[in-house]
C-alpha positions as CSV (number, residue, x, y, z in Angstrom):
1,X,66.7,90.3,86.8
2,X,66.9,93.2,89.4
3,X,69.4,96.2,89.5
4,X,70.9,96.8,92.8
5,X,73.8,98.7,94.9
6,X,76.5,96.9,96.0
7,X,79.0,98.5,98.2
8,X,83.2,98.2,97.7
9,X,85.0,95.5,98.4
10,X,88.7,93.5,98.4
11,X,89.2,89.8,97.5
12,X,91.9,87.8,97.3
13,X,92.7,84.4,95.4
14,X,94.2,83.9,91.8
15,X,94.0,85.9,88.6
16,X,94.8,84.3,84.9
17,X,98.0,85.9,84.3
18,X,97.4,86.8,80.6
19,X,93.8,88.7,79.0
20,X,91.7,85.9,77.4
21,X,88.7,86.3,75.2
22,X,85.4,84.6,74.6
23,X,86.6,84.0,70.6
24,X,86.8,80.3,70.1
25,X,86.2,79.6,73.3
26,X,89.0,80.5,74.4
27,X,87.8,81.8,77.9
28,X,86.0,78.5,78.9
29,X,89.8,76.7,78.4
30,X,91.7,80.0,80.4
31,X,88.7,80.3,82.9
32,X,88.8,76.5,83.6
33,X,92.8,76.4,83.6
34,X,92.5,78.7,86.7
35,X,89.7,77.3,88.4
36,X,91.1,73.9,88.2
37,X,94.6,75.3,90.0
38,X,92.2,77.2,92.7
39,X,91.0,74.6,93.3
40,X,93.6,72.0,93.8
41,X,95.7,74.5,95.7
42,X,93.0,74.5,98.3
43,X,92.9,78.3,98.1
44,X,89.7,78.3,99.8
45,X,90.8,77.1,102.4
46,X,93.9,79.2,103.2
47,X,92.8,83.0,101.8
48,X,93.4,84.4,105.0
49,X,90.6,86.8,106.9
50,X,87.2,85.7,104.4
51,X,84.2,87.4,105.4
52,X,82.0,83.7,104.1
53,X,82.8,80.8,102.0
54,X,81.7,82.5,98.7
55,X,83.9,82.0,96.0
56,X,83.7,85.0,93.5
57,X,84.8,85.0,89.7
58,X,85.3,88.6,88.3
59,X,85.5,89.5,84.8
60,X,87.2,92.7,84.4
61,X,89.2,95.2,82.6
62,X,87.4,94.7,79.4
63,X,89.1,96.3,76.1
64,X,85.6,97.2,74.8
65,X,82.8,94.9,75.0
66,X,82.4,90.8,75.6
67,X,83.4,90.3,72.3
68,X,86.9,91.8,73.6
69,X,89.8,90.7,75.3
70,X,89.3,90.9,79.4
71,X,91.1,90.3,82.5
72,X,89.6,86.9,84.7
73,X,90.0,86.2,89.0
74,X,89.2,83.9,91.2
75,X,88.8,84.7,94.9
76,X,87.3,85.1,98.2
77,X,85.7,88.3,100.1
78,X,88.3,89.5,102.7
79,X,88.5,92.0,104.9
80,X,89.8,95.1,103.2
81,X,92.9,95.5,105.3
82,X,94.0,91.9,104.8
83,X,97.7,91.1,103.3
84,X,97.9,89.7,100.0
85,X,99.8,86.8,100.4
86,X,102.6,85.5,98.2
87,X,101.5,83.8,95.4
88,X,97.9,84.9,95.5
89,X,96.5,88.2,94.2
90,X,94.1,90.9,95.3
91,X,91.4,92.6,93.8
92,X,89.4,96.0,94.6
93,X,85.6,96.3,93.6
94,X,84.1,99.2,93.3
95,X,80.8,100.3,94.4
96,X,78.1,100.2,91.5
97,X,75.1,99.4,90.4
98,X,74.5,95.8,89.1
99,X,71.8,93.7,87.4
100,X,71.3,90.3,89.3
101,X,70.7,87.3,86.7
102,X,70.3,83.9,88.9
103,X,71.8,81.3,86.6
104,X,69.8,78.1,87.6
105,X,70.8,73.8,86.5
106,X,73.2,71.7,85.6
107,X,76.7,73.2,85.6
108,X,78.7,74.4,83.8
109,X,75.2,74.6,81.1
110,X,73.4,77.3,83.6
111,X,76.3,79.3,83.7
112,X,76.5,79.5,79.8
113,X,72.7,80.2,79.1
114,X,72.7,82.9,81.8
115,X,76.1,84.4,80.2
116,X,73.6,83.8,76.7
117,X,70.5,85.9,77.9
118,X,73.1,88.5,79.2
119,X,74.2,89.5,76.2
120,X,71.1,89.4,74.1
121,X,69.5,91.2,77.4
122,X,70.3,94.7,75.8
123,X,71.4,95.5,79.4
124,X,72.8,98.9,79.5
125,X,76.4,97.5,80.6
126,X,79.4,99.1,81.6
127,X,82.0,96.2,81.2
128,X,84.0,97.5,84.3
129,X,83.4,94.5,87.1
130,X,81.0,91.7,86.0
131,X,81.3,88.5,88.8
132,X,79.5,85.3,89.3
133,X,78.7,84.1,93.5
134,X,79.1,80.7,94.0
135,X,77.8,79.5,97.4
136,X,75.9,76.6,98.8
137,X,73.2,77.1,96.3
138,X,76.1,76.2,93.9
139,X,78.1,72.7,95.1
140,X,75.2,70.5,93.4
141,X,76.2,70.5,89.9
142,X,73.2,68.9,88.8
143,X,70.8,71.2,90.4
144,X,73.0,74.4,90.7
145,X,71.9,78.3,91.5
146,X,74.1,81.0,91.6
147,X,73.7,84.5,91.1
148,X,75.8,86.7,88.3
149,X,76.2,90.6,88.9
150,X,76.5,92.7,86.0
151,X,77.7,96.4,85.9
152,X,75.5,98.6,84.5
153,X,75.3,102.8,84.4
């Protein structure tokens, strides 16, 4: 785990239209709702103006802590003045500080351990913009890596 400065920055792709919430799981059935519907709408493919083939997945506008209700987006890095286009959504990141935990295995597993250590981390977090990178490193689900930015003060 290393803290680091990451600069602003737009992306645009699909967010879950409701808050969900980690309580009974509820977030792994929202979460996967809206991947599934990324992906079969090829979003990837037509975001318009991507600055890489990174997907990002953004948890958001937390109503406390992760035990709390919290907005959920899908997307890819764009250039900042690029049009939203209809149907899809945008969303600003600010520039913060982050801790980097590398989530590393078999998918969706790695993902949930890293998520795991995070919270018993006693990382100083801020619970404004958390997001996990998906890219190369990622498309092996058996042997996965992907890296999981968490705000922190």
């Amino acid at each position: 785990m290393k803290k680091t400065t990451i600069s602003g920055f737009k992306l645009i792709g699909l967010k879950l239209d409701r808050k969900t919430t980690n309580e009974g799981r509820q977030s792994g059935i929202d979460c996967g709702n809206l991947w599934q519907k990324f992906e079969t709408e090829h979003l990837v493919e037509i975001i318009p103006n991507k600055l890489g083939d990174e997907i990002y997945a953004v948890y958001f506008d937390y109503e406390g802590d992760d035990t709390r209700p919290f907005s959920y987006f899908i997307g890819c890095k764009v250039a900042i003045d690029t049009e939203t286009p209809v149907g899809m959504d945008s969303l600003l990141i600010p520039s913060a500080d982050y801790f980097t935990v590398t989530a590393k295995g078999k998918m969706t597993g790695c993902i949930t351990d890293a998520w795991k250590y995070i919270w018993s981390s006693g990382i100083n977090r801020t619970y404004k913009y958390d997001f996990e990178v998906y890219d190369e490193r990622s498309k092996d689900w058996n042997n996965a890596e992907m890296e999981i930015f968490v705000s922190t003060s």
